[in-house]
Structures are given as structure tokens and as C-alpha cells.
VMD Tcl script that draws the C-alpha trace (Angstrom):
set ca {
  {-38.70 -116.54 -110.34}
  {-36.32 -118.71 -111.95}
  {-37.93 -119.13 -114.98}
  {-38.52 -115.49 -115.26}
  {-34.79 -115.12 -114.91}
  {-34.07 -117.56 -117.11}
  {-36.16 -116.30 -119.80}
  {-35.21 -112.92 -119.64}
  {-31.19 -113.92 -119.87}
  {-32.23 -116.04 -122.58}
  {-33.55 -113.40 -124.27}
  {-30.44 -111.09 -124.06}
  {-28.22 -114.02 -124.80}
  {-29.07 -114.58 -128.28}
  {-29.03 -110.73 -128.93}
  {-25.51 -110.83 -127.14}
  {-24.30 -113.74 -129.08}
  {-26.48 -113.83 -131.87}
  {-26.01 -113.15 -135.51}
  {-25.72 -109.58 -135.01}
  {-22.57 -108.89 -132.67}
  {-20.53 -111.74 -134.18}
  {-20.53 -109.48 -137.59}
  {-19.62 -106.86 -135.02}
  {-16.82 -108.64 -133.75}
  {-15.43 -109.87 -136.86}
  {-16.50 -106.60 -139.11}
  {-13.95 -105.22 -136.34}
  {-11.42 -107.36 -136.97}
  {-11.64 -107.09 -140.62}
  {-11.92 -103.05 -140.45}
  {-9.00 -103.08 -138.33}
  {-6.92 -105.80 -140.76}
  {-7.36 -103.29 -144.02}
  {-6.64 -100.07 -142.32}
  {-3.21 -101.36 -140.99}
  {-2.79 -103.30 -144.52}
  {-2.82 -107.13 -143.03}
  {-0.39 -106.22 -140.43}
  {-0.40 -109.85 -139.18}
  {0.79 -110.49 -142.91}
  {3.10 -108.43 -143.48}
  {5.10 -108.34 -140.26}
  {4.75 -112.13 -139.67}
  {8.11 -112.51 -139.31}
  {8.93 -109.29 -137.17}
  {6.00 -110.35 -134.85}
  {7.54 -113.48 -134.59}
  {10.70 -112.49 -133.87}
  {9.60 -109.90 -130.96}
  {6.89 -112.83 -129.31}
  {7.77 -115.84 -129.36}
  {11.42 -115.41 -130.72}
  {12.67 -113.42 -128.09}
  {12.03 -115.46 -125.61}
  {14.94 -118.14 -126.99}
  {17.10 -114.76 -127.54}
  {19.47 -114.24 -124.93}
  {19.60 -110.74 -123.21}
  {15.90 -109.21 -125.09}
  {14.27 -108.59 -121.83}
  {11.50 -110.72 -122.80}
  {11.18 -112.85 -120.28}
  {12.11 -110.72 -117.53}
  {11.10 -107.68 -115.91}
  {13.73 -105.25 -114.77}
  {10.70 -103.69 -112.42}
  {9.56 -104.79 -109.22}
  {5.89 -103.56 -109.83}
  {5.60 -105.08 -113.20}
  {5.77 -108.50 -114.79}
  {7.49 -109.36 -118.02}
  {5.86 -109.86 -121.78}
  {5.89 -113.11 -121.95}
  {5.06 -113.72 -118.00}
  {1.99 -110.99 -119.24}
  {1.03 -113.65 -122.38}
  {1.35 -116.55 -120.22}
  {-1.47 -114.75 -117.85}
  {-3.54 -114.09 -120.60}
  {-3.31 -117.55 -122.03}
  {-4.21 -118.64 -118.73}
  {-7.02 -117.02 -118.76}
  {-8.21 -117.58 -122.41}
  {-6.95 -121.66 -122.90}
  {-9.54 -123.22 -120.97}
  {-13.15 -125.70 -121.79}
  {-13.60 -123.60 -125.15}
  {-10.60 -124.77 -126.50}
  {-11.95 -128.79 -125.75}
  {-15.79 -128.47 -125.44}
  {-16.08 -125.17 -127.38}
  {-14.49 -127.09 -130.46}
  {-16.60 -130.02 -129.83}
  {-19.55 -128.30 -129.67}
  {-19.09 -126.22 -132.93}
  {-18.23 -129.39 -134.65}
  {-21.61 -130.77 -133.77}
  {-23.46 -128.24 -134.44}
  {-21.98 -126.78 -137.09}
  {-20.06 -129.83 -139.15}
  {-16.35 -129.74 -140.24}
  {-16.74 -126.49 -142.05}
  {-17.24 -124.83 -138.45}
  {-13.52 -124.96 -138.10}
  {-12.56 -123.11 -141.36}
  {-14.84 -120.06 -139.88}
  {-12.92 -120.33 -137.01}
  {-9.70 -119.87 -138.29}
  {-11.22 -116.70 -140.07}
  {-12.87 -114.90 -136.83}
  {-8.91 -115.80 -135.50}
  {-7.14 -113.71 -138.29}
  {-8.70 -111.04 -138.01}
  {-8.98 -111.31 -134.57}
  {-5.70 -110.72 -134.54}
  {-5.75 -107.67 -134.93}
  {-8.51 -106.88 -133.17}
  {-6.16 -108.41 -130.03}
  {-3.11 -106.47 -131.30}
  {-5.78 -103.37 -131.02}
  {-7.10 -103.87 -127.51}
  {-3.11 -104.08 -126.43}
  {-2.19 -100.89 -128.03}
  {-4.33 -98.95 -126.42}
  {-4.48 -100.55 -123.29}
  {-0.13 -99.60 -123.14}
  {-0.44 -96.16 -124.67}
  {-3.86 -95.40 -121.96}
  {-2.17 -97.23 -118.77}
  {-1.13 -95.36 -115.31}
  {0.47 -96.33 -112.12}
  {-1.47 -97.08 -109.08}
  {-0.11 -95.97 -105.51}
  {1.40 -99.11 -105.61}
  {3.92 -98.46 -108.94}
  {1.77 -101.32 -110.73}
  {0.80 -100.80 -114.16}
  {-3.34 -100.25 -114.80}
  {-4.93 -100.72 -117.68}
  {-7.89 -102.18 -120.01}
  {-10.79 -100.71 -121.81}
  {-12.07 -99.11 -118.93}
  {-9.08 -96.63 -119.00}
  {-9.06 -96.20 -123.13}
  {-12.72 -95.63 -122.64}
  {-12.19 -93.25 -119.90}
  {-9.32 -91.03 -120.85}
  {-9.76 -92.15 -124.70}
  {-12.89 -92.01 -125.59}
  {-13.90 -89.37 -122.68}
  {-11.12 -87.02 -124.67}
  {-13.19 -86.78 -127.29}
  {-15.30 -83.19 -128.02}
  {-18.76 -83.91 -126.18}
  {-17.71 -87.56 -124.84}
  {-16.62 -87.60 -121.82}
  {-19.57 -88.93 -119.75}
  {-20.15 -91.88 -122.38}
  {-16.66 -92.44 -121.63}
  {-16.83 -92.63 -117.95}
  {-20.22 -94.75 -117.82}
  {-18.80 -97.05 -120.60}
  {-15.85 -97.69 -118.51}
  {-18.21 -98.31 -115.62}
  {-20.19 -100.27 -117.51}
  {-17.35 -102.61 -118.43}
  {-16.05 -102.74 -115.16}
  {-19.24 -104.01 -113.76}
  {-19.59 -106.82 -116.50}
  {-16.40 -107.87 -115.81}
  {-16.31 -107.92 -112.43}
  {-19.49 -110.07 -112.69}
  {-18.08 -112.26 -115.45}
  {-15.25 -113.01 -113.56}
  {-17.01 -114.69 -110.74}
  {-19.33 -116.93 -113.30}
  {-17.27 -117.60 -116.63}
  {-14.04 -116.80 -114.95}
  {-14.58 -119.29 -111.41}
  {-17.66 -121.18 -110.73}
  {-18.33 -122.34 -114.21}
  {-14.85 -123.42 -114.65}
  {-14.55 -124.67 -111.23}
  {-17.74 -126.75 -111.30}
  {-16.16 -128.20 -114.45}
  {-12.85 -129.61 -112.78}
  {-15.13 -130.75 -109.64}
  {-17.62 -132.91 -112.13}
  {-14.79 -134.15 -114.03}
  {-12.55 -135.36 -111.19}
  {-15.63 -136.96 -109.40}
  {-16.79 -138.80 -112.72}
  {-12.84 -140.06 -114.06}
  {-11.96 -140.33 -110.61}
  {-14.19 -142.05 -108.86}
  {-13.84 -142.74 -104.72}
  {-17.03 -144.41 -103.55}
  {-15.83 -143.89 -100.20}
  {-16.49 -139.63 -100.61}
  {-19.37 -140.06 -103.42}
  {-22.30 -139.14 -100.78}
  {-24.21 -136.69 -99.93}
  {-23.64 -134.52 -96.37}
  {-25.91 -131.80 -95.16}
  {-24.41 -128.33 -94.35}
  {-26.82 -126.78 -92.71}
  {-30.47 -126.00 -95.11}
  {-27.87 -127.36 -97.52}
  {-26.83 -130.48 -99.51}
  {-23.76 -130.99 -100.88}
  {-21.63 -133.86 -102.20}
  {-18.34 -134.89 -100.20}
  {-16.40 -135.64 -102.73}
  {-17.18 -132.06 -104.49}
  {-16.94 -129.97 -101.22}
  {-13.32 -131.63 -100.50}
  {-12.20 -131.05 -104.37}
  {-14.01 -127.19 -103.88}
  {-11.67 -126.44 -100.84}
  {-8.41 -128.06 -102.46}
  {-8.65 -125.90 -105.43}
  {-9.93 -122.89 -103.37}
  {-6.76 -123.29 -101.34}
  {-4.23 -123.63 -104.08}
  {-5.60 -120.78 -105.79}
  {-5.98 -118.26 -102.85}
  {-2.34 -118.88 -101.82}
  {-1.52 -117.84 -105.70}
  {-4.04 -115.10 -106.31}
  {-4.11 -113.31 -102.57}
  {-0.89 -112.72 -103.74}
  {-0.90 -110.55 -106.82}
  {0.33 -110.31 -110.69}
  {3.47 -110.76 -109.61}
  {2.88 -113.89 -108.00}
  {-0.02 -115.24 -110.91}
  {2.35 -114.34 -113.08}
  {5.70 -116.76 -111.69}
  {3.05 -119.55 -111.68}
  {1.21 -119.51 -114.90}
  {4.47 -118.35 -116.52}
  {5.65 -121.80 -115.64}
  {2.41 -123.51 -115.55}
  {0.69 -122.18 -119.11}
  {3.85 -123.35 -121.31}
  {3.36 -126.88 -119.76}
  {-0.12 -127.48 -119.88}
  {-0.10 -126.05 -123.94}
  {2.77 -128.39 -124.38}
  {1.42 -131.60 -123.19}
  {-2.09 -131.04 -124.47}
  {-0.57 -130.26 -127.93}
  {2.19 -133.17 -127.68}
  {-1.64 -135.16 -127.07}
  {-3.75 -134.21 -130.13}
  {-0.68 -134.36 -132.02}
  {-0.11 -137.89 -131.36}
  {-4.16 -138.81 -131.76}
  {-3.51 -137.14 -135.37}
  {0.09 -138.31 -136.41}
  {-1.70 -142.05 -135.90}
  {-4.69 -140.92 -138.25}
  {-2.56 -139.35 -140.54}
  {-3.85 -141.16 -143.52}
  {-6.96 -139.22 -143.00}
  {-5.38 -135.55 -143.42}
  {-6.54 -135.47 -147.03}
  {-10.11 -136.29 -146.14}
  {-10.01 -134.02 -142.99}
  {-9.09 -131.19 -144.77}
  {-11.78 -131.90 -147.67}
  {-14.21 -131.84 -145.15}
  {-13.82 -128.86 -143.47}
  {-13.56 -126.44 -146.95}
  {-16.41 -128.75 -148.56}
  {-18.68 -128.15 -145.42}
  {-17.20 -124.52 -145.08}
  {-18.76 -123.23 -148.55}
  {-21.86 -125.45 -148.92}
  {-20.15 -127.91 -151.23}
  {-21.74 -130.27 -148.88}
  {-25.03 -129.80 -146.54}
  {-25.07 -131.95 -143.58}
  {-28.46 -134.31 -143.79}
  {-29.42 -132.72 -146.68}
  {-30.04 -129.76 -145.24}
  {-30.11 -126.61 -147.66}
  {-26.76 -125.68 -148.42}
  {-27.75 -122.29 -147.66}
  {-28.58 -123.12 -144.13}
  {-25.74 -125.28 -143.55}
  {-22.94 -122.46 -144.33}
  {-24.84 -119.92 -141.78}
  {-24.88 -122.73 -139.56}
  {-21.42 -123.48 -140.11}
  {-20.44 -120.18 -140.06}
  {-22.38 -118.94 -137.09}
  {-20.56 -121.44 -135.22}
  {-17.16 -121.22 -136.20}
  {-17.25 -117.28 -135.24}
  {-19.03 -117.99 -131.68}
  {-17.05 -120.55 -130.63}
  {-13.47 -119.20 -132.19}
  {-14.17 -115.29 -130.13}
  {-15.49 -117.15 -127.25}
  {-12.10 -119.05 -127.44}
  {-9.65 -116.43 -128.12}
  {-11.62 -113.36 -126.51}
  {-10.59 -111.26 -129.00}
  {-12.96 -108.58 -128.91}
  {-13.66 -109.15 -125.17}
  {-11.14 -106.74 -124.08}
  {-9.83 -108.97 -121.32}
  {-6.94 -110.30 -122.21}
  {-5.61 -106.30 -122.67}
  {-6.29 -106.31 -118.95}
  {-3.09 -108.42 -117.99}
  {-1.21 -107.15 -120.86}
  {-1.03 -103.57 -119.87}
  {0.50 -104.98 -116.93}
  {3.78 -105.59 -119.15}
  {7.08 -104.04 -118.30}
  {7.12 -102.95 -122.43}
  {7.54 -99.56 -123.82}
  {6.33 -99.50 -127.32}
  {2.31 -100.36 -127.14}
  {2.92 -101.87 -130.94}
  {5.28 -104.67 -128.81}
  {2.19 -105.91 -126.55}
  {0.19 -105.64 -129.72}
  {2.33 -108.00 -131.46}
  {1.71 -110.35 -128.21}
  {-1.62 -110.03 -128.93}
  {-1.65 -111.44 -131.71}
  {0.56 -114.24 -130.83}
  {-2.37 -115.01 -128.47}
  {-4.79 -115.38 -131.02}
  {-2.62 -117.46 -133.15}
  {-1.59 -120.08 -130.03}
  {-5.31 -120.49 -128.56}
  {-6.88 -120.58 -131.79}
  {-5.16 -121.63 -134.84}
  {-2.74 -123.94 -132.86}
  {-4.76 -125.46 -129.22}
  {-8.40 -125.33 -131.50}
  {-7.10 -126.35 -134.43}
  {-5.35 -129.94 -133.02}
  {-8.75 -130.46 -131.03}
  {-10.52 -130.54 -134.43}
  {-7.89 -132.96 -136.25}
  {-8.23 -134.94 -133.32}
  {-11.81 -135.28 -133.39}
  {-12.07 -135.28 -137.11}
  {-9.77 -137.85 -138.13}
  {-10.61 -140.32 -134.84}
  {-13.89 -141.77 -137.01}
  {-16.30 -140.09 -135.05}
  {-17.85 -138.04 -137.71}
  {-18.77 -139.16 -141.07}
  {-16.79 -136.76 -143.10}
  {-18.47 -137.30 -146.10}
  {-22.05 -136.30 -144.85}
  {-20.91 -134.78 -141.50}
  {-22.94 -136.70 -139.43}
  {-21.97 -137.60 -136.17}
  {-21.46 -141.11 -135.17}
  {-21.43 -140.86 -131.71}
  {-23.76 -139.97 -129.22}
  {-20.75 -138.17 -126.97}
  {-21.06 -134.42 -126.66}
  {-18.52 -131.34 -125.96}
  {-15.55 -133.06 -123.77}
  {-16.88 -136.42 -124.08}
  {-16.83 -136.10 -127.74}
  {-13.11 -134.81 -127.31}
  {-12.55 -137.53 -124.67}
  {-13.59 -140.69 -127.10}
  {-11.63 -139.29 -130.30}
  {-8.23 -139.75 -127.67}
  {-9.69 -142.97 -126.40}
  {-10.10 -144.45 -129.55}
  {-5.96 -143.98 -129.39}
  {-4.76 -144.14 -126.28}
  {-6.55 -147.49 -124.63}
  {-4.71 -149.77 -123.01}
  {-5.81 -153.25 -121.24}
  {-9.50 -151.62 -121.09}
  {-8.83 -148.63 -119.31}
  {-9.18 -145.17 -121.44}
  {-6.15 -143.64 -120.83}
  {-7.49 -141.02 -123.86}
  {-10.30 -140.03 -121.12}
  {-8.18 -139.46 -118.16}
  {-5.75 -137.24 -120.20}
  {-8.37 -135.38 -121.40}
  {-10.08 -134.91 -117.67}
  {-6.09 -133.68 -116.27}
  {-6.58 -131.50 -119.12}
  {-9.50 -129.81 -118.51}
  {-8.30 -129.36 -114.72}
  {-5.57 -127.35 -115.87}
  {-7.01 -125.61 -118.57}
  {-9.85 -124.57 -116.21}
  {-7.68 -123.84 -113.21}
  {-5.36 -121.78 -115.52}
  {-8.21 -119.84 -116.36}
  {-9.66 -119.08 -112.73}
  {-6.24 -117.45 -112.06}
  {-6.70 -115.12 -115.13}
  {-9.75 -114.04 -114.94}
  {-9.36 -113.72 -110.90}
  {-6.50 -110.65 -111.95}
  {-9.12 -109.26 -114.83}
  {-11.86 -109.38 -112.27}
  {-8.79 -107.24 -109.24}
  {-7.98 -104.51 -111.68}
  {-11.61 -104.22 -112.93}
  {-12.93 -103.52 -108.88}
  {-9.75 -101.55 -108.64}
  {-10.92 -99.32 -111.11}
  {-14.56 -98.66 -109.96}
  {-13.32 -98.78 -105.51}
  {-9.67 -98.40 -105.47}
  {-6.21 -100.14 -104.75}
  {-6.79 -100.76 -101.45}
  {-10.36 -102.05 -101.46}
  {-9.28 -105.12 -103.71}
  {-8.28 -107.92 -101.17}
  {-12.05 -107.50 -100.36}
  {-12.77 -108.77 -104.43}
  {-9.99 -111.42 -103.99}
  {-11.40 -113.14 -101.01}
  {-14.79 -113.96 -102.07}
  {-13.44 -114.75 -105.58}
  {-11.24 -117.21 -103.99}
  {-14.56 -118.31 -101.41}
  {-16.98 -118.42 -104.57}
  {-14.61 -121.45 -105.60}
  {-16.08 -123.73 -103.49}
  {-19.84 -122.96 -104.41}
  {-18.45 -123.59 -107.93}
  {-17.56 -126.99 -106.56}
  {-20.61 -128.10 -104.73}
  {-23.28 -125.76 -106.92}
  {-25.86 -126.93 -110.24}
  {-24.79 -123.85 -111.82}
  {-26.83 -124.66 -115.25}
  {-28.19 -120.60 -114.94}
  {-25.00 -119.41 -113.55}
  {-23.47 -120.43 -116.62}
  {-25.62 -119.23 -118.71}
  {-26.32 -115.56 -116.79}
  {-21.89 -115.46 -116.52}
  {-21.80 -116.13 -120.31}
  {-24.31 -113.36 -120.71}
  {-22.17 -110.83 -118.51}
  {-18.64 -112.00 -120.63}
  {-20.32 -111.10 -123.85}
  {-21.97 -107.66 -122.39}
  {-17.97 -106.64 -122.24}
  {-17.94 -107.04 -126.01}
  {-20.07 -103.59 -126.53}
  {-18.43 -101.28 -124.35}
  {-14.90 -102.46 -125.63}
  {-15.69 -101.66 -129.23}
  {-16.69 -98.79 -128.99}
  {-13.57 -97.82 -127.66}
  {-12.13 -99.97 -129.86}
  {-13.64 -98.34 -133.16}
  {-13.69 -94.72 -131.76}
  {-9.78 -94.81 -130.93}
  {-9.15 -96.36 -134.11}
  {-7.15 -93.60 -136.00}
  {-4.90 -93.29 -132.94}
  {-4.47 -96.97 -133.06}
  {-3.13 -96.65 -136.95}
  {-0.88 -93.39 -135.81}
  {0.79 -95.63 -133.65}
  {1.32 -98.32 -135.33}
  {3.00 -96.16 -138.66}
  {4.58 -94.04 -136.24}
  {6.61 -97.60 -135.04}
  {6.60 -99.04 -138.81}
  {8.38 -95.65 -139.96}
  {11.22 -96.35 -137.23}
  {11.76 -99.85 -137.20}
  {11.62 -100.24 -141.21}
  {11.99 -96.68 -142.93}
  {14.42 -95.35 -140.74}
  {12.64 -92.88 -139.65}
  {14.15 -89.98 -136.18}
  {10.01 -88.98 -136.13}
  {9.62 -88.70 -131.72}
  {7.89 -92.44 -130.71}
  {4.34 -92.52 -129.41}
  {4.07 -94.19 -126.29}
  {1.98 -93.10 -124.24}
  {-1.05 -90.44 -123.31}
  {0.00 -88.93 -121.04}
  {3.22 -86.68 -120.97}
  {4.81 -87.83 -117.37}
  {4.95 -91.14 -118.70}
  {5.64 -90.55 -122.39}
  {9.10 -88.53 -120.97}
  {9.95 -91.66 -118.75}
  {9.44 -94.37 -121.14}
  {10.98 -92.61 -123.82}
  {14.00 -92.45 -121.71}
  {13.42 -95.71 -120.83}
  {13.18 -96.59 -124.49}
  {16.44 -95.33 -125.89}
  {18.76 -97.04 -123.07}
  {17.11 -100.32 -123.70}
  {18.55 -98.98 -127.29}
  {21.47 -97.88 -126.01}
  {22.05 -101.69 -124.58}
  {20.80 -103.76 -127.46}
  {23.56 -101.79 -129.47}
  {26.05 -102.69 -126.74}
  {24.98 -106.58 -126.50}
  {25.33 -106.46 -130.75}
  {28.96 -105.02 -130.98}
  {30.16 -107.35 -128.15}
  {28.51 -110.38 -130.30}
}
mol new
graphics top color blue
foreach p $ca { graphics top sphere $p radius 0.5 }
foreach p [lrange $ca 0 end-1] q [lrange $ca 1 end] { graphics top cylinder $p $q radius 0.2 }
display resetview
């Protein structure tokens, strides 16, 4: 029965993630980049200065939330890279440079630009489709563009309702795979391999079953910790990865930036490598060059959407939970998203590995027989040893603990608001105890299939979300002139906010005293 199972996920798997829906992905991205004119181009410096700037700017309501119900932008990025920073970003890399040479990580960068927007997309709508639950929180996602988008078109409103179910399902089934055991089972094999205690490492019989000590005591730890933080809501997930995510990027980052400051007489020859491999300059073993940029390419795309998510529409989830008015705001957080986990976490795991000796940059052969994080783990070893003892490999294991962790309390609020949708407010401490129980199978379980079946279920959300995606697309671009011809032209045209007229009245209110007190906090500068 297995192997039937196996076989038939297999089978849907590479039509999933094959060939196929990665042009779909990025053909989104791009479609989306030339209809708003390379928005992430030419408002690089206004995104920059509503993400990431505001959160040094003193009074911008960035970083705090004003509302009890809802959580702040940047506490809603911090979720979302939570939820998106995790293995991909260390074994994901790894594995496309592997399997796909140097030039895998050019590709990458390109499925991240015009993910970008694809991000900045998913946001929009998910702010200008959200609604209040009977608690006062925010709801949103693709299942609610999908339902009261897409099902507002002439002759569309079933499609819209079963797409929305449809997603709903896969990501409710996602979450407990991708989003928990996989990720779970990760930090329990890495603690019990870098950390070894002889003492636990045996075998104890539970029952019919067979676990390992030292896994089932690291299982109930972590199921613990989390259900203390996730039993408790966004609010709560939100105060700890809002202090958590910014530490764990920084420290990783501080890392690969030290592994390639001390290789930096390789930059030249990294950076040769990865546009020589990119565009068939160079064909690993002498393959055809032909072959080698598909594989290359292929690559770069899976692993830099499976990374990012863009395209997923999961991250939107958390986003729509923001306490922001304009939808174009969140958007620009969205892309900001894309850029940290992908052209800045990615990117530094590549220089790391490339410039550590481990691959022959000149043919692109691997020198190593390491894979995925123990590739990752040598390049940092090959640095950071001291006395005999591979400090580079420890990091790397506290590393992939928190990126992991960080993203079992992420996808544990995508996987709430998704059973929300389908059984109600109420019904959802149900989902978030045997999310928080399924940790400990992820501990103790070989979850080879589970993995694979989870990673089936997390691209299944990919189909649905277009859709919606590409179908809402013209009220995606209204939007985003409508805020263009206020913020830059001037313009008095009413602001689009939301969907719905109740809530486009209050947070059109809502946005002009937020006006009304930027223009105070200017004069008395």
C-alpha cells in the first residue's frame, strides 16, 4: 500500500513541481512585473522607505498596532518570515547547487524578482478582500479573494467557493507535513546527531511502538514551547517571532558573512561561476550545454519559490492580519519578503558554499561527498574550527533549530485561519491542539513519505492561488495606480481599500487621521 502511495504522489509531484508550473509561477511573476511597469524598480526607494525604513522612523506606526485584534506590519512580516526562512534557505540552496551547479543561483535570484511582485500581489488582495471575525481579528488569504473575488465574477461564483475550499484543504494539510513534522523531524535529527547524549540514544517501546528517547524527549520540549506560543494566537506568535525572526536572520547572516569576508579573494571567481554556469558558458561534466542551463535553471526556480513561497499564497495569510490601511502598504511588505529570504538569507548560503572550496568552480563539480545541510555545514567548518571541534557544524545545527521552529509557528497560524475558514472561529483550538500534538510524531517519526506527500499538498496551493491571482489581476493594477496617482501625482481621486463598503468607510476614516497625525508629527519636527 505504501508503494502504491508512493507512486501515485510521485506521480503528481513532478506534475506539481515539474517544468510546467514553475513557468506558471514565474510567467506570473513576470506578467505581473510588466503590467505594473517593474514596480519593484521603480519604487525601490518608496518601498524601502515604507518596510524596512519605517521601522527605524519614530512615530510611523510600523511597528505597532494601535488595535487590540490586530498585529502590526512589521510584527505581520516577521510571522511570515517565520514561516518562509526555514531548511530551504540552508538545504534548499545546497541542494540546487548540487544539482544544478553555480548557475542555479543566478535563476534564483530571477524567480525572486519577479516574485516580488507576485508577493506584493497575493498581499493586495488579501487587504482589499479581508473581514473581521466575531472576534474583531482580521481574515484573509486566497481563500477569501477566491471567494468574494473571483466568485464576483459573471458565472463564477461556485469555482470561487470550491477553489477557496480547495485551498483551504491543501493548506490545512500542508501545514501539518511541510509546516510541522517535516520541520520538526529536522530539529529532532539534528540535535540528536550534533548533540549527542549516549545516555538518551536508545530505543524505548510505547506500546506496538518504537521510539528513540532522545527524540521523544526533544518531540515534547519543542511541542511544549510551541503550544504555550501558538494556543495562544497571532497576537501572541506575533510578540515572539517579532523578536525571535530579526535575531535568528541576524546571526545566521552575521555567519555566512564572516565564512565569505574570509574567502573574499574568491568573489571574482564566485561570481564568474554562477553567470558562466547560468547561460551555458560552461556545462558541468561535459554535459550538453543545453542540458546544463535547463538543469540549472529548473533548479534555481524550484528551489528559489519553494524558498520564498511566492506564489504559494501563504505568506498573504499572516499579512492580511496587519493593522494597515492601504493594501499597496502590505504589498510593499511583500516584497520586502522576497528580497530578505531570497536575495539576502539564499544568496549568503551560496557565497558561503561557493567560495569555501567545496565546488570546483571552474567545472562545477562537487568535491565533497556532503549533501543539503551537511554540504552547508562543512563550507562553515572549513572556517570556523577550533582545537578539532567544528564549531561551523554546531552553528549551522542551532540554525536550522530556529529556522525550523520559526517556521512551525508560521505555518501553525496559516494552517488556524485556513480551518477557520472551512469550520469557523470557534472550532479552531480543535486544529491547534493536534498541530501542536503532531509535533511530537514529527520528533519520533521516519517521515521520508510524509515529506514527500506534505511537499505535494504545499505545491497543490500554488493552482488555486493563481487563479485568483491572474483573474483579479486588473483590480490588482487599479489599486496600485489608484495609490501611485496619490502618493506621486497628487492626485484627490477617493482611495481603494477595500471590497466591501462597511470597511472601505472605516478605513478610509481611519486613513485620513493617520494623515491628519503624520502632518501633525511633521510641523512639530
Amino acid at each position: 500500500m505504501l508503494d502504491v502511495i508512493s507512486t501515485i504522489n510521485g506521480a503528481i509531484n513532478s506534475v506539481v513541481w515539474g517544468v510546467p508550473m514553475l513557468v506558471l509561477i514565474i510567467g506570473t511573476g513576470i506578467y505581473l512585473t510588466f503590467r505594473t511597469k517593474f514596480f519593484q524598480i521603480r519604487f525601490a526607494k518608496h518601498v524601502t522607505g515604507q518596510t524596512i525604513g519605517g521601522v527605524f522612523k519614530k512615530g510611523s506606526g510600523v511597528t505597532n498596532s494601535k488595535e487590540k485584534s490586530s498585529i502590526s506590519q512589521f510584527q505581520a512580516l516577521c510571522t511570515a518570515l517565520a514561516a518562509t526562512i526555514g531548511v530551504g534557505n540552508i538545504a534548499g540552496v545546497a541542494a540546487a547547487i548540487a544539482s544544478g551547479g553555480p548557475g542555479a543561483i543566478f535563476w534564483m535570484w530571477l524567480s525572486a524578482f519577479f516574485g516580488m511582485m507576485t508577493n506584493y500581489s497575493e498581499n493586495v488582495l488579501g487587504i482589499y478582500y479581508r473581514r473581521k471575525n466575531s472576534q474583531g481579528e482580521w481574515c484573509g488569504g486566497a481563500m477569501y479573494y477566491l471567494r468574494d473575488g473571483l466568485g464576483s465574477k459573471k458565472g463564477c461564483k461556485t469555482l470561487g467557493k470550491v477553489l477557496a475550499v480547495l485551498f483551504s484543504v491543501f493548506c490545512i494539510l500542508a501545514s501539518f507535513g511541510i509546516g510541522n513534522m517535516s520541520q520538526i523531524n529536522t530539529i529532532s535529527t539534528n540535535i540528536t546527531s550534533v548533540f549527542t547524549i549516549p545516555a538518551l540514544d536508545r530505543e524505548i517501546a510505547l506500546g506496538s511502538l518504537t521510539v528513540n528517547l532522545y527524540a521523544l524527549l526533544v518531540g515534547i520540549a519543542l511541542m511544549l514551547f510551541a503550544g504555550l506560543v501558538i494556543v495562544g494566537g497571532i497576537k501572541r506568535i506575533a510578540q515572539v517571532t517579532e523578536r525571535f525572526v530579526p535575531f535568528m536572520a541576524c546571526v545566521y547572516i552575521l555567519g555566512a558573512l564572516a565564512v565569505f569576508v574570509l574567502n573574499i579573494d574568491r568573489v571574482g571567481e564566485v561570481f564568474h561561476s554562477i553567470f558562466a554556469f547560468a547561460f551555458g558558458f560552461k556545462a558541468i561534466g561535459g554535459a550538453v550545454i543545453g542540458t546544463a542551463v535547463k538543469n540549472a535553471a529548473t533548479w534555481g526556480f524550484k528551489r528559489g519559490v519553494f524558498s520564498n513561497e511566492a506564489g504559494l499564497g501563504s505568506s498573504v495569510i499572516v499579512h492580511s492580519a496587519s493593522n494597515v490601511v492601504e493594501p499597496v502598504k502590505q504589498g510593499m511588505w511583500g516584497i520586502f519578503e522576497v528580497f530578505a529570504d531570497t536575495i539576502v538569507v539564499c544568496t549568503l548560503t551560496a557565497f558561503a558554499i561557493l567560495s569555501s572550496g567545496l565546488i570546483d568552480l571552474s567545472t562545477g563539480e562537487m568535491l565533497t561527498s556532503a549533501e543539503k545541510t551537511a554540504l552547508v555545514s562543512e563550507a562553515f567548518g572549513s572556517i570556523f574550527n577550533f582545537g578539532g571541534i567544528n564549531v561551523g557544524g554546531i552553528f549551522i545545527a542551532v540554525a536550522i533549530l530556529l529556522f525550523a521552529f520559526s517556521t512551525v509557528l508560521g505555518w501553525s497560524y496559516y494552517g488556524t485561519k485556513a480551518w477557520e475558514f472551512l469550520f469557523g472561529t470557534k472550532s479552531t483550538i480543535i486544529y491547534k491542539c493536534v498541530f501542536v500534538l503532531f509535533i511530537v510524531c514529527g520528533a519520533t517519526m521516519d517521515l521520508g513519505l510524509a515529506w514527500d506527500i506534505s511537499d505535494t499538498f504545499n505545491g497543490l496551493m500554488v493552482l488555486p492561488n493563481l487563479v485568483g491571482v491572474l483573474t483579479l489581476s486588473g483590480t490588482i493594477f487599479k489599486i496600485t495606480n489608484n495609490y501611485i496617482a496619490r502618493t506621486f501625482k497628487g492626485s484627490t481621486e477617493k482611495p481603494i481599500l477595500s471590497a466591501f463598503a462597511d470597511i472601505q468607510a472605516e478605513q478610509e476614516a481611519k486613513l485620513y487621521s493617520e494623515q491628519t497625525e503624520d502632518e501633525e508629527l511633521d510641523a512639530a519636527v
